[in-house]
C-alpha positions as CSV (number, residue, x, y, z in Angstrom):
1,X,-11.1,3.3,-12.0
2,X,-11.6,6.9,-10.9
3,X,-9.0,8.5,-8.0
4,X,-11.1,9.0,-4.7
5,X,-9.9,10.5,-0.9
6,X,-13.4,8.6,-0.1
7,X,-14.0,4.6,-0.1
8,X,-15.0,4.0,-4.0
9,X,-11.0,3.2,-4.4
10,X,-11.4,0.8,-1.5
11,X,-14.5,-1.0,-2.9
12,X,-12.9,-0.9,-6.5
13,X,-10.2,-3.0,-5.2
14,X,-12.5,-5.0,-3.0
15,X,-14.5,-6.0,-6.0
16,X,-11.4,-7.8,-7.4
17,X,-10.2,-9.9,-4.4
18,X,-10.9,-12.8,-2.5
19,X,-13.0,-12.1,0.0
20,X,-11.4,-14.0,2.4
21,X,-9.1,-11.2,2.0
22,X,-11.4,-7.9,2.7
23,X,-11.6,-7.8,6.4
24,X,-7.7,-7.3,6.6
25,X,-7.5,-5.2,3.3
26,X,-9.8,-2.8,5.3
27,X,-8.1,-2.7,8.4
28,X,-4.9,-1.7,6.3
29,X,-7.3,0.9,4.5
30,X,-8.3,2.4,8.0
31,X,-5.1,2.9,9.3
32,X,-3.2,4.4,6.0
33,X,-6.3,7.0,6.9
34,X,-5.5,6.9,10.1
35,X,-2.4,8.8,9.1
36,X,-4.1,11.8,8.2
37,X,-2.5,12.7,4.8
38,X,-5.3,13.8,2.0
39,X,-4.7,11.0,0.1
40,X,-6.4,9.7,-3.3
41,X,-7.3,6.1,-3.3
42,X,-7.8,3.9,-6.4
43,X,-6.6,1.0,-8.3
44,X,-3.4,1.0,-10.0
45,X,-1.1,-1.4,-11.3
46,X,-3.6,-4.1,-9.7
47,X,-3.1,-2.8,-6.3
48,X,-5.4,-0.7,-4.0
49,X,-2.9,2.2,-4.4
50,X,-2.6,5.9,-2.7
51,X,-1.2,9.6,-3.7
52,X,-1.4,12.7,-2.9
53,X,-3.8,14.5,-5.6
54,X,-3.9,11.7,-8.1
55,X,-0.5,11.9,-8.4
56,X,-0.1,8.3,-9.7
57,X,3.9,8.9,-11.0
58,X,4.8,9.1,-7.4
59,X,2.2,7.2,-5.4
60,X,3.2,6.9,-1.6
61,X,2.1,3.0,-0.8
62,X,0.2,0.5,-2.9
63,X,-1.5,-2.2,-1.2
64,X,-0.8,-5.8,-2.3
65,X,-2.6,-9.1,-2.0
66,X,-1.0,-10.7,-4.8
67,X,-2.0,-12.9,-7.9
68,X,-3.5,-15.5,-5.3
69,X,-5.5,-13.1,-3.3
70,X,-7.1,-12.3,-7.0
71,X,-10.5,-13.3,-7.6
72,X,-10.2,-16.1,-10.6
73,X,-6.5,-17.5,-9.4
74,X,-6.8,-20.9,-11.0
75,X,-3.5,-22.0,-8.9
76,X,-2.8,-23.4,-5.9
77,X,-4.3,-20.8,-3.1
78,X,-1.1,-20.9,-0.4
79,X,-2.9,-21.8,3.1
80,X,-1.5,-18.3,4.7
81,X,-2.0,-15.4,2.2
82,X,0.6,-12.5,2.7
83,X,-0.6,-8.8,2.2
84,X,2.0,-6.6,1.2
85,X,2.2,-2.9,1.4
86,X,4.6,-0.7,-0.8
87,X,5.9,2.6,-0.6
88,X,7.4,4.1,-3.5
89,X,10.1,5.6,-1.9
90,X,11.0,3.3,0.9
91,X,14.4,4.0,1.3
92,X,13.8,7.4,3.0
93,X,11.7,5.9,5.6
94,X,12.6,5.2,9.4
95,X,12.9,1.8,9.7
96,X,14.9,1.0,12.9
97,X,12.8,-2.3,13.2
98,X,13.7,-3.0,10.0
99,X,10.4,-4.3,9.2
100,X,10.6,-3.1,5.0
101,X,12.2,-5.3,3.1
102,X,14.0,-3.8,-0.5
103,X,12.0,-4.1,-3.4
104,X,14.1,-1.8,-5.4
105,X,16.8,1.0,-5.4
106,X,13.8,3.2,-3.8
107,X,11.1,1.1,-3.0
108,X,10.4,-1.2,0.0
109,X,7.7,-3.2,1.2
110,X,5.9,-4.2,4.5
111,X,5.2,-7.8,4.6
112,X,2.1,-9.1,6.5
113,X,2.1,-13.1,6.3
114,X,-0.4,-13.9,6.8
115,X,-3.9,-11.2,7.3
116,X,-3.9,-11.8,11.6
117,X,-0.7,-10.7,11.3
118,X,-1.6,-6.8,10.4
119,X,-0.4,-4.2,12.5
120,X,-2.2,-1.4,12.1
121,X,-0.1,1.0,14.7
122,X,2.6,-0.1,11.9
123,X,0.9,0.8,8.8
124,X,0.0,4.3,10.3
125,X,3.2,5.3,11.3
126,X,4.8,4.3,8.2
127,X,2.3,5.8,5.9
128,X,2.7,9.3,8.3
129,X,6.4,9.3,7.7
130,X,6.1,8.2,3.7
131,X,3.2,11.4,4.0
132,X,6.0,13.6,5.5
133,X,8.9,13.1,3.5
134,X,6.7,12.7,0.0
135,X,8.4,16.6,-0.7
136,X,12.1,15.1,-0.2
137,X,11.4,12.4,-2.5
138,X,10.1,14.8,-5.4
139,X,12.8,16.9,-4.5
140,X,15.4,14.2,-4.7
141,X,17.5,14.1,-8.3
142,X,16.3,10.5,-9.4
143,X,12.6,12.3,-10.1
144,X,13.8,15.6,-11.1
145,X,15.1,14.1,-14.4
């Protein structure tokens, strides 16, 4: 699926979840735009997943429903579905909430329980600081190898 800074990532993705799901999967969509970085949109990895010219090696977030926000789950759909976004590099975020939870030695994620529970004042800022430091991180020795 083809890299976009328009909305074709955004219907990609919204072609492969529940949509129960797309109201909230938008409003996260607005405010990573919100942010104002030139970002790339498109599906990666089976998430609706951003970067700075299609620079998929080192994507800034990556939106999550996971496997039962999928269209075809064949398990048991929980009654609250959690949306989760991830940024890459995580650990050189702000956080004084701390509102990411570890995922990795770099990467974090901000958990939304259930989709009422989006904040998109939250996702903004976060993405604008991920958008800010995305130089630092490529600079950092863990990618220079």
């Amino acid at each position: 699926m083809a890299a976009t800074a328009g909305s074709a990532g955004l219907s990609d993705y919204l072609a492969l979840i529940d949509p129960a799901l797309a109201p909230a999967v938008r409003k996260v969509h607005r405010a990573v735009r919100a942010a104002g970085a030139p970002l790339d949109a498109a599906v990666k990895w089976q998430m609706l997943t951003y970067a700075f010219k299609g620079d998929w090696r080192h994507w800034v977030c990556a939106l999550d429903v996971g496997r039962s926000g999928m269209k075809g789950f064949a398990g048991k759909v929980p009654p609250e579905r959690a949306l989760h976004l991830r940024f890459l590099y995580g650990v050189l975020l702000d956080d004084p909430g701390g509102r990411l939870r570890a995922g990795s030695s770099i990467l974090k994620t901000l958990d939304f329980p259930s989709p009422a529970e989006v904040d998109a004042a939250l996702v903004t800022a976060f993405v604008r600081d991920a958008a800010e430091r995305f130089e630092e991180f490529r600079a950092s020795a863990h990618w220079s190898r």
